[in-house]
Biotite code that builds the C-alpha atoms (Angstrom):
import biotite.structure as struc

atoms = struc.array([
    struc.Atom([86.713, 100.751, 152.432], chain_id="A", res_id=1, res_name="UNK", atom_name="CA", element="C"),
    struc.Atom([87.951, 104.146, 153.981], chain_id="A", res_id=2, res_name="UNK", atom_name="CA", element="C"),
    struc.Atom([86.743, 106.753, 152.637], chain_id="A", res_id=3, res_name="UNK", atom_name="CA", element="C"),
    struc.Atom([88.708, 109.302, 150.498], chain_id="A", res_id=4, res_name="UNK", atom_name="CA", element="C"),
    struc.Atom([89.603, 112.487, 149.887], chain_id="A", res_id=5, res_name="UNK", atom_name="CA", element="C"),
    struc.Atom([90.276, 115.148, 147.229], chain_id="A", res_id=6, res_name="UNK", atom_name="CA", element="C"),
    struc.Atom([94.017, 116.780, 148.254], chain_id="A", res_id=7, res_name="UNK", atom_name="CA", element="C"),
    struc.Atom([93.550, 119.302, 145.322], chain_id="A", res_id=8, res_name="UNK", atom_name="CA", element="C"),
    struc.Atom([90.790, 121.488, 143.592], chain_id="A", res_id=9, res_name="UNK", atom_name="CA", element="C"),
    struc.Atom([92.854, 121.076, 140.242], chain_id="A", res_id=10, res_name="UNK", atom_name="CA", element="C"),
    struc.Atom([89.537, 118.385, 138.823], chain_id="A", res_id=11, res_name="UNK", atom_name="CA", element="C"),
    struc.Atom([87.149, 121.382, 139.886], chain_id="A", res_id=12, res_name="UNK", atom_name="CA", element="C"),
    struc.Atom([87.996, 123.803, 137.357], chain_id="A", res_id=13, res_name="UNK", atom_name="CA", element="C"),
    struc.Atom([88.884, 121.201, 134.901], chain_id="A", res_id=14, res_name="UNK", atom_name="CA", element="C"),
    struc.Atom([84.823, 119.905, 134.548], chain_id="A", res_id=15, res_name="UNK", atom_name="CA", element="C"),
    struc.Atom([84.646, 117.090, 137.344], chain_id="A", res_id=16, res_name="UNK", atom_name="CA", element="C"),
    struc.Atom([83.735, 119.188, 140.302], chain_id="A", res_id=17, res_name="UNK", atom_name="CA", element="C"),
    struc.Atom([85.533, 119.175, 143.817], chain_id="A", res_id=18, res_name="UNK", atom_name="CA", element="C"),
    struc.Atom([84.677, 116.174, 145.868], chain_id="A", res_id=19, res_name="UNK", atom_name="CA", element="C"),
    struc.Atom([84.752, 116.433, 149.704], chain_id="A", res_id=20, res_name="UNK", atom_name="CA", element="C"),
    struc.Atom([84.469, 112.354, 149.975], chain_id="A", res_id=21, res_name="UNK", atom_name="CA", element="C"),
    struc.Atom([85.628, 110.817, 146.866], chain_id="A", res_id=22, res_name="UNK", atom_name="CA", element="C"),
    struc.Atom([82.969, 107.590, 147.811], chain_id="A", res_id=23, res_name="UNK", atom_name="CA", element="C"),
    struc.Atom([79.989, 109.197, 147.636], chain_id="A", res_id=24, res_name="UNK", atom_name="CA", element="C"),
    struc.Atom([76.953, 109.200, 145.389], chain_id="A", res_id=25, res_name="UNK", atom_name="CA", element="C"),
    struc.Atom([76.526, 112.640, 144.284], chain_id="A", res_id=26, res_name="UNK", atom_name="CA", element="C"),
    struc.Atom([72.476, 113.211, 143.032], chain_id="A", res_id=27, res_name="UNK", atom_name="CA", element="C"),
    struc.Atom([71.469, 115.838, 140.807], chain_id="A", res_id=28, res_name="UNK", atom_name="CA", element="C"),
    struc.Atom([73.311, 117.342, 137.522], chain_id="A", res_id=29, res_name="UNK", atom_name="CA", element="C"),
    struc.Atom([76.803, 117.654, 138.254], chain_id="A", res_id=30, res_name="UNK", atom_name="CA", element="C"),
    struc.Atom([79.620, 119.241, 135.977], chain_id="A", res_id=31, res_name="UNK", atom_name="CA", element="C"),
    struc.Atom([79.801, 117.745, 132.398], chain_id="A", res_id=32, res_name="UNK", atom_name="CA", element="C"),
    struc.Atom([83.141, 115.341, 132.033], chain_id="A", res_id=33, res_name="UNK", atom_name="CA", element="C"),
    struc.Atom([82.326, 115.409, 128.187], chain_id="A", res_id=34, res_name="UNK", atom_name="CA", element="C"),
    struc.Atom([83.792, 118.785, 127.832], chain_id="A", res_id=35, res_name="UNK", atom_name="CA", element="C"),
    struc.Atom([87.450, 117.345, 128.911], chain_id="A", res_id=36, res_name="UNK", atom_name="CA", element="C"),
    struc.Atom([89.488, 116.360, 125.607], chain_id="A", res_id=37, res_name="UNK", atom_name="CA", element="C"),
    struc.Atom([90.468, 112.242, 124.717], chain_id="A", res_id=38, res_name="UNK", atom_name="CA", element="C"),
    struc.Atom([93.113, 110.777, 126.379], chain_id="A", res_id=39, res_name="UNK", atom_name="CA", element="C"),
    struc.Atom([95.860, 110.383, 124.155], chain_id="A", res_id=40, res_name="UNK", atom_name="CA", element="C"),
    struc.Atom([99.977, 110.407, 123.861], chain_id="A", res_id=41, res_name="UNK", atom_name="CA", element="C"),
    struc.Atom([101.617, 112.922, 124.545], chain_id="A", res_id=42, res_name="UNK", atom_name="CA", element="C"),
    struc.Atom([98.998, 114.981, 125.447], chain_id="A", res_id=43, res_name="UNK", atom_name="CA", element="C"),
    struc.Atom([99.259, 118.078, 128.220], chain_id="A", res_id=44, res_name="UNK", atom_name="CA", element="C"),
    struc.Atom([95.755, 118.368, 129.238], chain_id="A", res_id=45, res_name="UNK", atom_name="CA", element="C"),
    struc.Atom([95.804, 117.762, 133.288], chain_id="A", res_id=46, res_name="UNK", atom_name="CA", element="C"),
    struc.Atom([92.427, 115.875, 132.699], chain_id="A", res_id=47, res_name="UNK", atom_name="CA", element="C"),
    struc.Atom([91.251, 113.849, 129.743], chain_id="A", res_id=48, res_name="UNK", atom_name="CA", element="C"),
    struc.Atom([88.597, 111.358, 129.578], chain_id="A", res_id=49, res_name="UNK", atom_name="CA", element="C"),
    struc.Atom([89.447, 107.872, 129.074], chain_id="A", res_id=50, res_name="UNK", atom_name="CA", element="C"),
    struc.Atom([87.828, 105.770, 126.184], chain_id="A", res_id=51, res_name="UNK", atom_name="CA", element="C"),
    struc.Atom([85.232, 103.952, 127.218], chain_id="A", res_id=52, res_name="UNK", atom_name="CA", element="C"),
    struc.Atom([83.357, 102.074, 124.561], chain_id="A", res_id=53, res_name="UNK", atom_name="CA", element="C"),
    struc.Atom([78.944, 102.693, 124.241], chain_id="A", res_id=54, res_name="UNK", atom_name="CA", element="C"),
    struc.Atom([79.370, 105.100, 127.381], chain_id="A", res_id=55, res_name="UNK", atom_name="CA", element="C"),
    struc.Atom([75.954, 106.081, 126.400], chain_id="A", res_id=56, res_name="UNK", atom_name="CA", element="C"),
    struc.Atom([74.447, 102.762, 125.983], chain_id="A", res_id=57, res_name="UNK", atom_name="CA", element="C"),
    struc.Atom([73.263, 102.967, 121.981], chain_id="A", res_id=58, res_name="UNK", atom_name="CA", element="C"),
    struc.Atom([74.709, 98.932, 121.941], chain_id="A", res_id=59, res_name="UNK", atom_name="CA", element="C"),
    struc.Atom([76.781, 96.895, 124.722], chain_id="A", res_id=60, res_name="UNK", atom_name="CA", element="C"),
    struc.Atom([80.108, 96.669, 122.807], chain_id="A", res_id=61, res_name="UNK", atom_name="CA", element="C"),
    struc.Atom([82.613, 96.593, 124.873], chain_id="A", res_id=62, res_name="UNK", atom_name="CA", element="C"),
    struc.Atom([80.332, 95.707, 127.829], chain_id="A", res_id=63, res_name="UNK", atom_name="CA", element="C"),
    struc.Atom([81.037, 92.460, 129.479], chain_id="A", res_id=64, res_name="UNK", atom_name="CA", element="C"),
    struc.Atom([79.112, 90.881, 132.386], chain_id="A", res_id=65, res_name="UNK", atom_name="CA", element="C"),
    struc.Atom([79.711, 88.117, 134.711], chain_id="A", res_id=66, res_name="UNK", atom_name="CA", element="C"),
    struc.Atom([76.511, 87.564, 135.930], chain_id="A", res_id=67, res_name="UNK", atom_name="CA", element="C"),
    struc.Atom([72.863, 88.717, 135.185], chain_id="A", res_id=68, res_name="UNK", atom_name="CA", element="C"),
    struc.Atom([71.845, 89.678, 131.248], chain_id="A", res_id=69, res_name="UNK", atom_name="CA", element="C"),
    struc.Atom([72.058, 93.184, 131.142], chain_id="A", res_id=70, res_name="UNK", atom_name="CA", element="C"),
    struc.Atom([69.588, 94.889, 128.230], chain_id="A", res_id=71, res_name="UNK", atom_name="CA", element="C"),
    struc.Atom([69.269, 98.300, 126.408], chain_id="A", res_id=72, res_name="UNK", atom_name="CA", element="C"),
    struc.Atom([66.314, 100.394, 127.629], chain_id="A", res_id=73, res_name="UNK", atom_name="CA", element="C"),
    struc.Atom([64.971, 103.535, 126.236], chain_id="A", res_id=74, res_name="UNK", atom_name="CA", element="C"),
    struc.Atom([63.713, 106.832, 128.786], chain_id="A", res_id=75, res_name="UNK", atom_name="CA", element="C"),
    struc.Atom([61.178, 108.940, 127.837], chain_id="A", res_id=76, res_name="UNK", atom_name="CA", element="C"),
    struc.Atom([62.781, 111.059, 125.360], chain_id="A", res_id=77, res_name="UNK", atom_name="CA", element="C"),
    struc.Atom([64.469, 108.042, 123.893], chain_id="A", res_id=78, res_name="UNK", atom_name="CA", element="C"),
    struc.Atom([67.799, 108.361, 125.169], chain_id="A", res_id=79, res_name="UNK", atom_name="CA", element="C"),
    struc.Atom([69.369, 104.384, 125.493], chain_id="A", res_id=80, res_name="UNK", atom_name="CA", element="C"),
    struc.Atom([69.776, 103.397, 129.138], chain_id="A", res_id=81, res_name="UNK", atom_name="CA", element="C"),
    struc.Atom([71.932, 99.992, 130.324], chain_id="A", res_id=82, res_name="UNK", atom_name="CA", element="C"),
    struc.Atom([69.448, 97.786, 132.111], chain_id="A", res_id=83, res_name="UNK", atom_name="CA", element="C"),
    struc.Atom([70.466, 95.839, 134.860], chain_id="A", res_id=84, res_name="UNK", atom_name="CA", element="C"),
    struc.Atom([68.265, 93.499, 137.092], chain_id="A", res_id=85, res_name="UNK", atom_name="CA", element="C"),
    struc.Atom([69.381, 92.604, 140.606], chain_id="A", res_id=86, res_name="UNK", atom_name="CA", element="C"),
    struc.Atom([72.696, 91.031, 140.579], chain_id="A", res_id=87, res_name="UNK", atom_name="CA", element="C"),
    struc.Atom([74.004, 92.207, 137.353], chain_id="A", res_id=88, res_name="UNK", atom_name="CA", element="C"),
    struc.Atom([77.265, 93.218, 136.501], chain_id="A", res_id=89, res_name="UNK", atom_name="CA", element="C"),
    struc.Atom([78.561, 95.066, 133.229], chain_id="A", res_id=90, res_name="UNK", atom_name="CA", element="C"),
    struc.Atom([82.099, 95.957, 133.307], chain_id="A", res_id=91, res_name="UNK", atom_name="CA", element="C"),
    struc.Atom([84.754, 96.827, 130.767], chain_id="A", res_id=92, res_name="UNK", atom_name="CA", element="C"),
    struc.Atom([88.719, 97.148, 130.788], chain_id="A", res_id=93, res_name="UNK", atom_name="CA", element="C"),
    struc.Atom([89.481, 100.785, 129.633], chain_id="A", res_id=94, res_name="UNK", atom_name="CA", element="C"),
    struc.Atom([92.787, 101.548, 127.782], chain_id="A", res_id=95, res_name="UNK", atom_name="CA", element="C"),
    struc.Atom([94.835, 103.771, 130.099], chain_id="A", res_id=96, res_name="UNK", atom_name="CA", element="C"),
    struc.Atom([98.527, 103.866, 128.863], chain_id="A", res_id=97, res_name="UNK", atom_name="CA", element="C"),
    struc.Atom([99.015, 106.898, 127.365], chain_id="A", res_id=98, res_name="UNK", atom_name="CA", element="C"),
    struc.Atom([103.112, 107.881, 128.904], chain_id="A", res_id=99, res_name="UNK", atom_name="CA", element="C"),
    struc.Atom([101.960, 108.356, 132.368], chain_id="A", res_id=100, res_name="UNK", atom_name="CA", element="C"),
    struc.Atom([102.538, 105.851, 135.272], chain_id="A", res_id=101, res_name="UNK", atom_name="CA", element="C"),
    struc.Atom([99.292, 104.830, 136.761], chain_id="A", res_id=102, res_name="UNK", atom_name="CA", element="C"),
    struc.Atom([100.610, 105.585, 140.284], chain_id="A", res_id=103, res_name="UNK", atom_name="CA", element="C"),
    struc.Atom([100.793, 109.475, 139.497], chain_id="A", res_id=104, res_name="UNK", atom_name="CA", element="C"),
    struc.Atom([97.615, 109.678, 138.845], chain_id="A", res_id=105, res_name="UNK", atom_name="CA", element="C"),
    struc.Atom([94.008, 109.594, 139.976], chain_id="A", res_id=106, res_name="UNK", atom_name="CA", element="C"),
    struc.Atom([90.899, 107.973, 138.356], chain_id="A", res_id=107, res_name="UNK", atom_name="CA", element="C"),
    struc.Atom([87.274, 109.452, 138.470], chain_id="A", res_id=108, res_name="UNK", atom_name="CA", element="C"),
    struc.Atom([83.987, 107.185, 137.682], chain_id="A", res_id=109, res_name="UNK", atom_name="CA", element="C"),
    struc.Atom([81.013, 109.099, 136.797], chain_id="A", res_id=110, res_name="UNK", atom_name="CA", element="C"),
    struc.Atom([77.529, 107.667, 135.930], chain_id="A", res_id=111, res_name="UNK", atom_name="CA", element="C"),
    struc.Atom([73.742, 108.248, 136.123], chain_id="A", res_id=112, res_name="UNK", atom_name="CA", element="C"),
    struc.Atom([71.693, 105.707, 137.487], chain_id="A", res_id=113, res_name="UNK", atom_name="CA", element="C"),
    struc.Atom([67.904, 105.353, 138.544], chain_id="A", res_id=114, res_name="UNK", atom_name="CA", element="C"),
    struc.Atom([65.584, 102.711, 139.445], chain_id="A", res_id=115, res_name="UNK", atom_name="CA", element="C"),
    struc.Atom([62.627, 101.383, 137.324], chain_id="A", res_id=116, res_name="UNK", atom_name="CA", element="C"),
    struc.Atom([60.481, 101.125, 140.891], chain_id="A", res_id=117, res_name="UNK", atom_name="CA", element="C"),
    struc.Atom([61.417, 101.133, 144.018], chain_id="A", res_id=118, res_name="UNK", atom_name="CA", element="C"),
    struc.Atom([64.999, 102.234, 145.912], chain_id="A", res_id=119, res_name="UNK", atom_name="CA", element="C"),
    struc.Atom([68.057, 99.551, 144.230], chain_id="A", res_id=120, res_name="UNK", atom_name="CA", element="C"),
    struc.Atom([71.737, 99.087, 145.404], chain_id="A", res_id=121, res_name="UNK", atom_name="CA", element="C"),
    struc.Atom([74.148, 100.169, 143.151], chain_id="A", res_id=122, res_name="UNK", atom_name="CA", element="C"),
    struc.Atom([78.138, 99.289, 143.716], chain_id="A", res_id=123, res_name="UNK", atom_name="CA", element="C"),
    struc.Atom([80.800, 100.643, 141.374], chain_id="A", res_id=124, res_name="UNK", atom_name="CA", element="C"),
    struc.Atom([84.380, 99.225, 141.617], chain_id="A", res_id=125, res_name="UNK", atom_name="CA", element="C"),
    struc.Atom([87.805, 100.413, 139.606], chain_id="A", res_id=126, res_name="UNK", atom_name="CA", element="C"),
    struc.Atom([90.422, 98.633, 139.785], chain_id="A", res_id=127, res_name="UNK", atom_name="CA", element="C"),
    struc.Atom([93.876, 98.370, 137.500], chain_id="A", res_id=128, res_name="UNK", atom_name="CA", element="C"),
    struc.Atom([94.017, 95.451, 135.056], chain_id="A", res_id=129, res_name="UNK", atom_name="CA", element="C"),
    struc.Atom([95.301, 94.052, 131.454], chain_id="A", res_id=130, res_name="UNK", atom_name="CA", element="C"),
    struc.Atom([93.056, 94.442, 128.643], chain_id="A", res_id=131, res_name="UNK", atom_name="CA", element="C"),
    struc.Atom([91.465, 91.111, 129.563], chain_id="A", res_id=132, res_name="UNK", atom_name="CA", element="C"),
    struc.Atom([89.683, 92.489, 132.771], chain_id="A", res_id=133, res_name="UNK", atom_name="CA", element="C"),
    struc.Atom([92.371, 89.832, 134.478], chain_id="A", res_id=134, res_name="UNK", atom_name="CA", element="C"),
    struc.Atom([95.281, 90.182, 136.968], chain_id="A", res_id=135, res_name="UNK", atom_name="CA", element="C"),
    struc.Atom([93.496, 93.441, 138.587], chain_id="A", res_id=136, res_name="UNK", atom_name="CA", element="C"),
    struc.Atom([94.205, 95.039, 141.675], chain_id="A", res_id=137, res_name="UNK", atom_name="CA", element="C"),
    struc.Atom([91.859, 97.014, 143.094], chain_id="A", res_id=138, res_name="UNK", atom_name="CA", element="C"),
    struc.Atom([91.559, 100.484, 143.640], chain_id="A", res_id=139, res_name="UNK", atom_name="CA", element="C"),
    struc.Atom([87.981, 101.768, 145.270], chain_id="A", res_id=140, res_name="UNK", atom_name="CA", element="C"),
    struc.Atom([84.378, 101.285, 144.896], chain_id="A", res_id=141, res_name="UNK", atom_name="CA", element="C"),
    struc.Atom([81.610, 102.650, 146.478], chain_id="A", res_id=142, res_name="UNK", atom_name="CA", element="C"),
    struc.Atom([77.842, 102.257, 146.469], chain_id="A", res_id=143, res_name="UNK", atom_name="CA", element="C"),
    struc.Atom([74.683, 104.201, 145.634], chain_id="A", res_id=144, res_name="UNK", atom_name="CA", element="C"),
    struc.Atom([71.052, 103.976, 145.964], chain_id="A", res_id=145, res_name="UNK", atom_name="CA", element="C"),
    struc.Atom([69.208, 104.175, 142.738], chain_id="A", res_id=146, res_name="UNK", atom_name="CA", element="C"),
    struc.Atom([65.966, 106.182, 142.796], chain_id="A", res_id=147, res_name="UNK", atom_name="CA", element="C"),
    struc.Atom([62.751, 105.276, 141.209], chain_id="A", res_id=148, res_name="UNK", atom_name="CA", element="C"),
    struc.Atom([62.280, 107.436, 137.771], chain_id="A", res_id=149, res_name="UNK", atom_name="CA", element="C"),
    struc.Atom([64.802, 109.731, 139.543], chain_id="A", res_id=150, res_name="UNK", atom_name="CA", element="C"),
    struc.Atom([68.290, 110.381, 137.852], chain_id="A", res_id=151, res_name="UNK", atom_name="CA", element="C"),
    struc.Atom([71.029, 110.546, 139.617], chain_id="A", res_id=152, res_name="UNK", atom_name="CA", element="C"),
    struc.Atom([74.748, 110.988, 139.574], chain_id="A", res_id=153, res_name="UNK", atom_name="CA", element="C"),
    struc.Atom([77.633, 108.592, 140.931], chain_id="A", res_id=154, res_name="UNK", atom_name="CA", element="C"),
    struc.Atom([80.851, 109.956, 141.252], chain_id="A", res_id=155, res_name="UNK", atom_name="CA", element="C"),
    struc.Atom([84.681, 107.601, 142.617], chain_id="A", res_id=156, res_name="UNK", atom_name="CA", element="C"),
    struc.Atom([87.771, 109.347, 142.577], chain_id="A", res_id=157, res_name="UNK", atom_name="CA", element="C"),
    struc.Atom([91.063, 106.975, 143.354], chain_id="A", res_id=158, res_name="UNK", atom_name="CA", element="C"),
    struc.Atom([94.540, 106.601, 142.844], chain_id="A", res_id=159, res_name="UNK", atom_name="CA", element="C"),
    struc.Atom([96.006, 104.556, 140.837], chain_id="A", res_id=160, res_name="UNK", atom_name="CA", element="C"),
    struc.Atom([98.582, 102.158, 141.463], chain_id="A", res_id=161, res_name="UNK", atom_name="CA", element="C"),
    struc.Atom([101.756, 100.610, 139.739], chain_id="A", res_id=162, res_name="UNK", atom_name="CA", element="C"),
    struc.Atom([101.044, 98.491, 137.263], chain_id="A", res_id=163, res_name="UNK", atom_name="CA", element="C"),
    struc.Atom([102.727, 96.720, 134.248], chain_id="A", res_id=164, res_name="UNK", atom_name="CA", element="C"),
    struc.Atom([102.186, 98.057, 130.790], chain_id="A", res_id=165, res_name="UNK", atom_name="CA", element="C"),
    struc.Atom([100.172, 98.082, 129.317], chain_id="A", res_id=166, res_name="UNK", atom_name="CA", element="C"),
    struc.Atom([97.643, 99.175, 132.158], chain_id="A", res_id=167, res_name="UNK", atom_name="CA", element="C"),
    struc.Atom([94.037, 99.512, 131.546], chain_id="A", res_id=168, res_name="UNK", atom_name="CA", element="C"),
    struc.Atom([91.114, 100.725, 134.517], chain_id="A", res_id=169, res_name="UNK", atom_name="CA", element="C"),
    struc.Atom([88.472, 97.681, 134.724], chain_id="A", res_id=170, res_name="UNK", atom_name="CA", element="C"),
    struc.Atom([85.356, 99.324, 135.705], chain_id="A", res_id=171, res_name="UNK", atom_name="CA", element="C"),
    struc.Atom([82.515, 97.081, 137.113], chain_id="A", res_id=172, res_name="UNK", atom_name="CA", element="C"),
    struc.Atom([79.054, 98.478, 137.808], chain_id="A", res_id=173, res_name="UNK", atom_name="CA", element="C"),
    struc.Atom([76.604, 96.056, 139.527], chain_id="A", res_id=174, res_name="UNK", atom_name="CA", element="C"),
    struc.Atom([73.175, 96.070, 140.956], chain_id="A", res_id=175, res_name="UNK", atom_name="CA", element="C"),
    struc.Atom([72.993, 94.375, 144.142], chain_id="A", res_id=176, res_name="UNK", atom_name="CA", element="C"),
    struc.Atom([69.386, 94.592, 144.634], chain_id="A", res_id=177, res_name="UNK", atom_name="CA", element="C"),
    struc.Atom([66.382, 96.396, 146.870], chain_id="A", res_id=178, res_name="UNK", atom_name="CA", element="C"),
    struc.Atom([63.219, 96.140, 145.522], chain_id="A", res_id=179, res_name="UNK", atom_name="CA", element="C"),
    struc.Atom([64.301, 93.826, 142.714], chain_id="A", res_id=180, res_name="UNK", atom_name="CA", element="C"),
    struc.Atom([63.587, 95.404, 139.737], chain_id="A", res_id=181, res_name="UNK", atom_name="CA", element="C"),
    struc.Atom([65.783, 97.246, 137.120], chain_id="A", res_id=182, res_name="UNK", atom_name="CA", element="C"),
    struc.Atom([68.217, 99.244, 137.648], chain_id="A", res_id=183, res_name="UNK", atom_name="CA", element="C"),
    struc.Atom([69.182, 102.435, 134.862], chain_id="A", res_id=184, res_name="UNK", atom_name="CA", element="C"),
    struc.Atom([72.607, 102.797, 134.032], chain_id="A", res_id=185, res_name="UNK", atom_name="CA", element="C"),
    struc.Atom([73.682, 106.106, 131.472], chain_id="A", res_id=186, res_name="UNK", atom_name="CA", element="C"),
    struc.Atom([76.630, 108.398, 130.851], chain_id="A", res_id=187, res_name="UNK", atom_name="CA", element="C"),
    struc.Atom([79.871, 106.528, 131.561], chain_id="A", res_id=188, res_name="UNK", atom_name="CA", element="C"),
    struc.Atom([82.544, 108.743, 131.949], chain_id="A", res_id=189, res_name="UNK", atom_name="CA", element="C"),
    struc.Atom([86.063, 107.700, 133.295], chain_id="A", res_id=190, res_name="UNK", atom_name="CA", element="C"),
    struc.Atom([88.478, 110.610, 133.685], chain_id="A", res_id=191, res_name="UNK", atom_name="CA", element="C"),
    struc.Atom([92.656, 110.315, 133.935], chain_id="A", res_id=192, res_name="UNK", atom_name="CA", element="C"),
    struc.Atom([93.707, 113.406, 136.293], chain_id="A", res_id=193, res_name="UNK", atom_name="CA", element="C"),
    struc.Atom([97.438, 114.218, 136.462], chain_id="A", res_id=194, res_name="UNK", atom_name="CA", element="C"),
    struc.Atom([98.036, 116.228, 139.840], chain_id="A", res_id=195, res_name="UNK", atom_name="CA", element="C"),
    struc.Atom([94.462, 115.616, 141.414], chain_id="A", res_id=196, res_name="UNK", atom_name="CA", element="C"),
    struc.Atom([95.520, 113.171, 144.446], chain_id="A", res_id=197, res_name="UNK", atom_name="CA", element="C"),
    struc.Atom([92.627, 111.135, 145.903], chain_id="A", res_id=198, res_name="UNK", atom_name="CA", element="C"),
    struc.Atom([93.759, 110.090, 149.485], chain_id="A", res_id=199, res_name="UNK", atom_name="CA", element="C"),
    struc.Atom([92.995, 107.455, 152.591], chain_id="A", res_id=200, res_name="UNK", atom_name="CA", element="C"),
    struc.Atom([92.278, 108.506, 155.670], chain_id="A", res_id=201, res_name="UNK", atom_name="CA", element="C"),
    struc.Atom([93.860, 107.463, 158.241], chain_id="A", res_id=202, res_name="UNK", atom_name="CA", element="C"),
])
């Protein structure tokens, strides 16, 4: 996948943080997408997060997976964590017609993730879909290396594409393996940006 690039600072100020290579993983605490308002009809915000259903993991609805049996995990402090073992995949088709053509826009991922021992693969895939998860076209992924009892942050800005109405983002999240063991999955934030242009290198 060529790599891509942020063309404006516009997501900066807004809560996602400039991104010099949109593929990345991004470790530490970043900027807090929660802050950005709901997505929603006629709104004017030039971000807004998009729906996603048990972002933080306190139950799997919404969550589908194709392969693997993801779990719910608990940290320390108690907070609920996604569980995946190696070759997992939890995904879900987030509702993303709200007025604006898909194609004018750009989509950012965000996620924590850590590994229960041992370094773990991590991929993370968006692509455009119907609310099934079916007839997508992609859109990016990139990959990350989990950390053992580290936390840290994955971050995909893309473009989005035509696409009939009404258009949803599938995100996928999958652990492709390492050290075989679990791999932590928190904090699933997918943010609608109208102006912030993710672009391919040539």
């Amino acid at each position: 996948m060529k790599a891509l690039h942020l063309r404006h600072r516009r997501l900066l100020a807004l809560g996602l943080g400039a991104l010099s290579c949109a593929g990345s993983a991004l470790a530490g605490n970043g900027p807090d997408p929660s802050r950005l308002p709901p997505c929603r009809p006629g709104g004017d915000a030039d971000a807004c997060n998009l729906p996603v259903k048990s972002h933080q993991f306190d139950s799997l609805q919404g969550w589908t997976s194709a392969s693997g049996l993801p779990s719910i995990g608990y940290d320390e402090l108690g907070n609920a964590y996604a569980a995946l073992y190696t070759g997992a995949t939890i995904s879900q088709a987030v509702y993303a017609h709200f007025g604006k053509s898909p194609n004018d826009l750009a989509y950012a991922l965000r996620f924590r993730v850590r590994s229960h021992n041992g370094d773990n693969q991590v991929r993370a895939t968006l692509s455009m879909s119907d609310a099934y998860g079916k007839q997508t076209r992609p859109i990016g992924s990139t990959t990350a290396v989990a950390r053992q009892g580290e936390w840290s942050t994955v971050e995909l800005v893309v473009n989005g594409v035509p696409f009939a109405a009404p258009a949803h983002v599938l995100l996928e999240i999958a652990s492709e393996g390492g050290n075989h063991d679990t791999v932590q999955i928190d904090d699933v934030y997918l943010v609608e940006s109208d102006g912030a242009t993710a672009l391919s290198t040539r």
